[in-house]
N, C-alpha and C positions, 0 to 999 in steps of 0.2 A: 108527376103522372098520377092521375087519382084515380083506383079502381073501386071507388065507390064504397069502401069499408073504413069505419071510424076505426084510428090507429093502433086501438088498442081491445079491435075485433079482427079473429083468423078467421079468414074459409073453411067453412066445415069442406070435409072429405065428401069422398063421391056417395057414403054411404048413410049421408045426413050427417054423422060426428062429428064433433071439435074433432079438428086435429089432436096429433100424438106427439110431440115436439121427443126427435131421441133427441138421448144427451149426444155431447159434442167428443173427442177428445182431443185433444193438444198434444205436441209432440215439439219438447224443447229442441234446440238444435247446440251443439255445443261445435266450436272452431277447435278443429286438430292444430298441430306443432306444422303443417303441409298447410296447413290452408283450406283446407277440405270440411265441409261439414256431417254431422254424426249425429243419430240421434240417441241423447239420453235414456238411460233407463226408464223404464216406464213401470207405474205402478200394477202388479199382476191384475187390477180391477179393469183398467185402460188397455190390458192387451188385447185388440180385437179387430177385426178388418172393417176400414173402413166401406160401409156400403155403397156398392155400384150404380144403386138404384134411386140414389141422391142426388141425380147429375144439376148439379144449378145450385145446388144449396151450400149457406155457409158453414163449412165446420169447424173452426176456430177460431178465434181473435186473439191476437198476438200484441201487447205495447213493446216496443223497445225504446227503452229509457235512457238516459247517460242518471237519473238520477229516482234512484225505486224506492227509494224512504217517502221522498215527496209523494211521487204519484201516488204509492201504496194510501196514504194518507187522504189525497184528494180525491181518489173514485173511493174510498170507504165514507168522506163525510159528502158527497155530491150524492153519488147512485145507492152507495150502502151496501156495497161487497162490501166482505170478510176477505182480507187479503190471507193465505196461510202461505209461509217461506218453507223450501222445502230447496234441498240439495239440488242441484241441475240436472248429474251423474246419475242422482239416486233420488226420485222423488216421493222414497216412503220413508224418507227421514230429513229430519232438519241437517242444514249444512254446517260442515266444520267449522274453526277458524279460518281462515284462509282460503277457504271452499267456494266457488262461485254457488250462488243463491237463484232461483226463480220462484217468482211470487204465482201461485194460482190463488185469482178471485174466485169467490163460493159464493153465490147468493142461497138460502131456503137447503143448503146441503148438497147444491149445485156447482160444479165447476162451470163456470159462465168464461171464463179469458184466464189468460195469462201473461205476466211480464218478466221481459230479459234485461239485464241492463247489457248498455251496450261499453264495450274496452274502451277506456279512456283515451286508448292510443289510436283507437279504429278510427280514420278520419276518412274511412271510405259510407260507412255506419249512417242512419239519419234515423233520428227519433221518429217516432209517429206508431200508428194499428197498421199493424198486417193481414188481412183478412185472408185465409185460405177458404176456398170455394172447390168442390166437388165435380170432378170431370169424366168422362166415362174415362177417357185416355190421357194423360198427361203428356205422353212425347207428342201425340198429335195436335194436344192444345195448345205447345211449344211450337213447336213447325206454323199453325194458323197462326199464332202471336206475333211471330215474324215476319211472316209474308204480309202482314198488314201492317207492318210502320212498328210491332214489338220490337223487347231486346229480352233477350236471357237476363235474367238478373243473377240466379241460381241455375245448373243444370238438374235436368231430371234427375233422380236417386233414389236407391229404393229402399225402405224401412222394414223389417223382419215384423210381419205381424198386424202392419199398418197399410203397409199400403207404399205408390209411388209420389212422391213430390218435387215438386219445382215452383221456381218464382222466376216470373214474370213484368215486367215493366210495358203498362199502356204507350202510345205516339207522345203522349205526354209526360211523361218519365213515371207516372203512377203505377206501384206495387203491388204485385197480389199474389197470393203464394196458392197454389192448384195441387190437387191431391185425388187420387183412384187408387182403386182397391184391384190389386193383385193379382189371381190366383194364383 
């Protein structure tokens, strides 16, 4: 679809301006001992609601790896993030020994994405980006998901701070993980 802008020109705002690009946040998910998912600690900078007034927009990029030394490696020599490894649990410190790790990419001082690796034994798991995308309402974009050929991938759930999320699978089995903000 072409809207008539070279690709590496925004639409100015209604007020003549470049756009404002906010930052994104990320919200790892960690698997309980139930099966259930949680979300990790989040850095006191990222605690904040995600805005309602985004509806359409991407707020995250998620890779899930089976293997995050490589990847880390190949989007740092392809794009030129800065991968920094920070605990899953707790992402204002590096992870233990034994501590599951998630990688946030930084570009220019930016958190631009993030990667999980996914359990060696998760054979339900499939590598690839998961894009989380901005809804006014997450249970209703669940319900429309469905009645049109979707499936739940994730149930709705709600994050202290953050906001509600769910993942979703297109007619096509394609993932996408949805997110709104609270009150």
């Amino acid at each position: 679809m072409d809207h008539g802008l070279p690709i590496d020109q925004a639409p100015a705002s209604s007020d003549g301006q470049a756009p404002n690009p906010t930052r994104r946040l990320f919200l790892p998910l960690v698997a309980t001992a139930v099966g259930t998912l949680v979300a990790a600690s989040m850095p006191t900078h990222a605690k904040q609601a995600v805005s309602g007034t985004e509806a359409g927009t991407v707020w995250w990029n998620e890779l899930r790896t089976r293997d995050p030394v490589r990847t880390r490696s190949f989007y740092a020599d392809v794009i030129g993030w800065s991968p920094r490894i920070v605990a899953q649990d707790d992402m204002t410190r590096p992870p233990a020994a034994g501590e599951k790790a998630y990688t946030v990419y930084v570009m220019r001082d930016e958190e631009v994405a993030g990667a999980e690796e996914i359990a060696s034994d998760d054979s339900s798991a499939r590598p690839g980006w998961l894009t989380y995308v901005q809804v006014d309402d997450v249970d209703e974009a669940v319900r429309k998901a469905t009645t049109l050929g979707g499936k739940i991938a994730q149930q709705p759930f709600d994050v202290s701070g953050v906001g509600r999320l769910a993942e979703i699978e297109d007619p096509e089995g394609n993932r996408l993980g949805l997110v709104s903000h609270r009150a």
